[in-house]
N, C-alpha and C positions, 0 to 999 in steps of 0.2 A: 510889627510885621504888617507887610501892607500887599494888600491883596491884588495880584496883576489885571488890569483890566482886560476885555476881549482883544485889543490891538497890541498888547503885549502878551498876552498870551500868542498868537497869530505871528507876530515877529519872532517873537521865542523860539517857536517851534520848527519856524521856519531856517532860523540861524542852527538849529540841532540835525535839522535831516541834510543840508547841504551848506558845508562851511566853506567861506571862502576858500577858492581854487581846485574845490571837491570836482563843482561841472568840467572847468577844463581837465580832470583827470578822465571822469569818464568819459567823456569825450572823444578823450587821447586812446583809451583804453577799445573803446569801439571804432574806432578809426584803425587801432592795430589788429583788432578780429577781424575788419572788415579786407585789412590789407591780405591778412595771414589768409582766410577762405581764398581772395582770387588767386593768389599764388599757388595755394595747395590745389586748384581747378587749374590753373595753367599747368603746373607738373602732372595732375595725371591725364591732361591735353595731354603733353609734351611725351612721356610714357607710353601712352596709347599711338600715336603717329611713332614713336620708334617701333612698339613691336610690330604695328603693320609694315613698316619700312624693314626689317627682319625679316617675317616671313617673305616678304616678295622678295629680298635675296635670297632666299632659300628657295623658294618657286624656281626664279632665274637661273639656280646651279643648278635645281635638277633637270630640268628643262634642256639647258645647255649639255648636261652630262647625256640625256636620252636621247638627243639629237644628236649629239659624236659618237654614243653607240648606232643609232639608227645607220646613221652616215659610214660607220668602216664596216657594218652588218649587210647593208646592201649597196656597198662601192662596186659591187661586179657585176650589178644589172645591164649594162650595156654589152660589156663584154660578153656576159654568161649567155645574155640571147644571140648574140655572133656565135658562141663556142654552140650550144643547141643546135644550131641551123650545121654548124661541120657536121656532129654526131648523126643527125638527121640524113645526112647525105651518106657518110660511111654505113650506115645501118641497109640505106637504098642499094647503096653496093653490094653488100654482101647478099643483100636478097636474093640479087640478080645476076651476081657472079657466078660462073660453074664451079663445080666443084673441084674439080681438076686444073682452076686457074691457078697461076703461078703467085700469084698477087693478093691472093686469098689472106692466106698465114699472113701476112705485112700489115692486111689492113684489119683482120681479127685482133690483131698484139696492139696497133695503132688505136683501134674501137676501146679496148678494155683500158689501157693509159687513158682515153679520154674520159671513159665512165668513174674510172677511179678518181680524177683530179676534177672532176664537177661534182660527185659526191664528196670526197676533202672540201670544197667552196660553199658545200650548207647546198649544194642545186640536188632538186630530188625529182624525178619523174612521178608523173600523172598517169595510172597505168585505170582505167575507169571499167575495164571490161563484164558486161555482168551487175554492177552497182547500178542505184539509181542517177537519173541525171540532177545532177546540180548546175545550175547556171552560175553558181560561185566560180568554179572546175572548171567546168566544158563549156562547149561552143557543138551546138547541134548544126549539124550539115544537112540532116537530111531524117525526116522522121518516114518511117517504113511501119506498115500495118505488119502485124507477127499475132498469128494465135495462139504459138507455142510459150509468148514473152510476157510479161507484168507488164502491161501498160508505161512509160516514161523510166525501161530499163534501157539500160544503153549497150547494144547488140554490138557494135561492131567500132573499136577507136580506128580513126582513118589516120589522125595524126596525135603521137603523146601530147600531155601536159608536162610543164614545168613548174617547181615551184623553188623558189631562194630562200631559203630561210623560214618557209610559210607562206611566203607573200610570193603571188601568181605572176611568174614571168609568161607562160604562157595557156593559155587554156587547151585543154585536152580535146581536136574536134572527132565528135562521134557523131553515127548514128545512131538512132533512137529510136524504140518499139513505140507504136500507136497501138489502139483499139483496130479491128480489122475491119 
């Protein structure tokens, strides 16, 4: 028996941990981790850019859908403040009409058809009388010292408010108590 010198031992060892075509396996083997991590980073790239591409279809429906309600909910703004300005004039009528006019009864039956078919349309009146002023609401005409009044109460509407659905077709103009 014959005893391996240090360069055969050295070889030896060297042929036991890495036999031929071992490197290129591993190699191969880290070349295929290395392929499979970008791939599995591109899909969940590619994942992440769909669900945000998802949600913002969903944005855009609903979006779209609350704009076609917006849109048939206050289609009658233009109209509704034409119809406003008849009722307005019918109401001056009747103030002013005697009582005895013959025309009376026509335009009372005429007034209430109008009230009934702008209340069906979502249109509601601004009646502010007594309440405090909002500049949301109303449109002050003319503020008047009162020591009988709250301060920025609104004493007297000169002309209604309107509103459509909520949303203010027209502001209510009052008068408005001051400090005296």
């Amino acid at each position: 028996m014959t005893v391996p010198n240090e360069h055969d031992r050295e070889a030896g060892g060297a042929a036991r941990q890495a036999p031929p075509g071992a490197q290129d396996e591993a190699g191969d083997v880290g070349a295929l981790q290395a392929a499979l991590a970008a791939a599995e980073g591109r899909a969940l790239e590619s994942r992440d850019l769909y669900m945000r591409a998802l949600a913002e279809l969903e944005n855009v429906r609903k979006r779209a859908s609350r704009d076609v309600e917006q849109a048939h909910k206050f289609a009658l703004e233009r109209i509704a403040n034409d119809l406003v300005a008849v009722k307005d004039s019918l109401e001056l009528g009747l103030a002013n009409a005697s009582p005895t006019d013959k025309l009376r009864e026509g335009t009372e039956a005429t007034l209430q058809l109008l009230s009934k078919a702008l209340e069906k349309a979502g249109i509601s009146e601004i009646l502010p009388q007594g309440e405090q002023f909002n500049p949301e609401l109303h449109e002050a005409m003319l503020a008047q010292p009162s020591a009988q009044h709250v301060p920025n109460s609104i004493l007297q509407v000169v002309q209604k408010g309107y509103q459509l659905n909520g949303r203010l077709l027209r502001p209510a103009r009052v008068i408005v108590a001051k400090e005296p």
